[in-house]
ZAKOLPA-423377 format. One record per residue (C-alpha): x, y, z; residue in one letter. Coordinates in steps of 0.2 Angstrom, whole numbers, plus 5000, padded with zeros to 4 digits. Example, Ala and Ser with C-alpha at 12.3 -4.5 7.8 and 13.67 -1.06 7.14 Angstrom:
residues 2
506249785039A
506849955036S
END
This chain:
residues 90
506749225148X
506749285130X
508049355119X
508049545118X
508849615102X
510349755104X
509949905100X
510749965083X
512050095083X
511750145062X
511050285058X
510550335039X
509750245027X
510750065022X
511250075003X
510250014990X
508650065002X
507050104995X
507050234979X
508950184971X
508950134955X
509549944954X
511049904947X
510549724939X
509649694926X
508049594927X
508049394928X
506949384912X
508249324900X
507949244884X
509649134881X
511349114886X
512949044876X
514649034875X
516248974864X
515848864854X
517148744860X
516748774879X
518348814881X
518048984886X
517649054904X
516449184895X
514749184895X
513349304890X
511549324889X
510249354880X
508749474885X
507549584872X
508549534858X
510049594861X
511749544874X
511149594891X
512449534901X
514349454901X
514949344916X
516749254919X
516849094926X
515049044925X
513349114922X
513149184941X
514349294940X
513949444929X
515749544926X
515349674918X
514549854916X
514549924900X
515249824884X
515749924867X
515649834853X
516649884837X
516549824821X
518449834815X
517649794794X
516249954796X
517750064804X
518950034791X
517650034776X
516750214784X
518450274784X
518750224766X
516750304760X
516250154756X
514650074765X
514849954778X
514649764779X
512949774785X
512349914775X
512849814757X
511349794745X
511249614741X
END
């Protein structure tokens, strides 16, 4: 006698199901780092040039959605009219 299956008491479509946007990033990452004493649970990676992703605790567990970054020396020097770090002729 064979196994016969129960029969299934969902009903919808289960989420994530074909035509929803994912919400990972692809796995083709270019490079990964951390503190530069290891002492830090933060990690990030590195895809297309720029930070793709930051995890906590190790590299398979990405933590978070969307990062700002701020530069505190462009703020204060765009406040002041003056150009920014990065935008200095040398």
């Amino acid at each position: 006698m064979g196994a016969v299956p129960a029969a299934s008491t969902a009903q919808g479509d289960a989420p994530g199901g074909p035509g929803t946007r994912p919400s990972w990033l692809p796995a083709d990452k270019t490079g990964f780092g951390t503190a530069r004493d290891r002492a830090s649970d933060v990690w990030f990676t590195l895809q297309g040039g720029r930070m793709s992703e930051v995890c906590y605790l190790d590299l398979s567990t990405p933590s978070v959605r969307l990062l700002d970054v701020a530069d505190r020396a462009a703020a204060l020097a765009l406040r002041r009219g003056r150009p920014g770090p990065d935008q200095r002729r040398q």
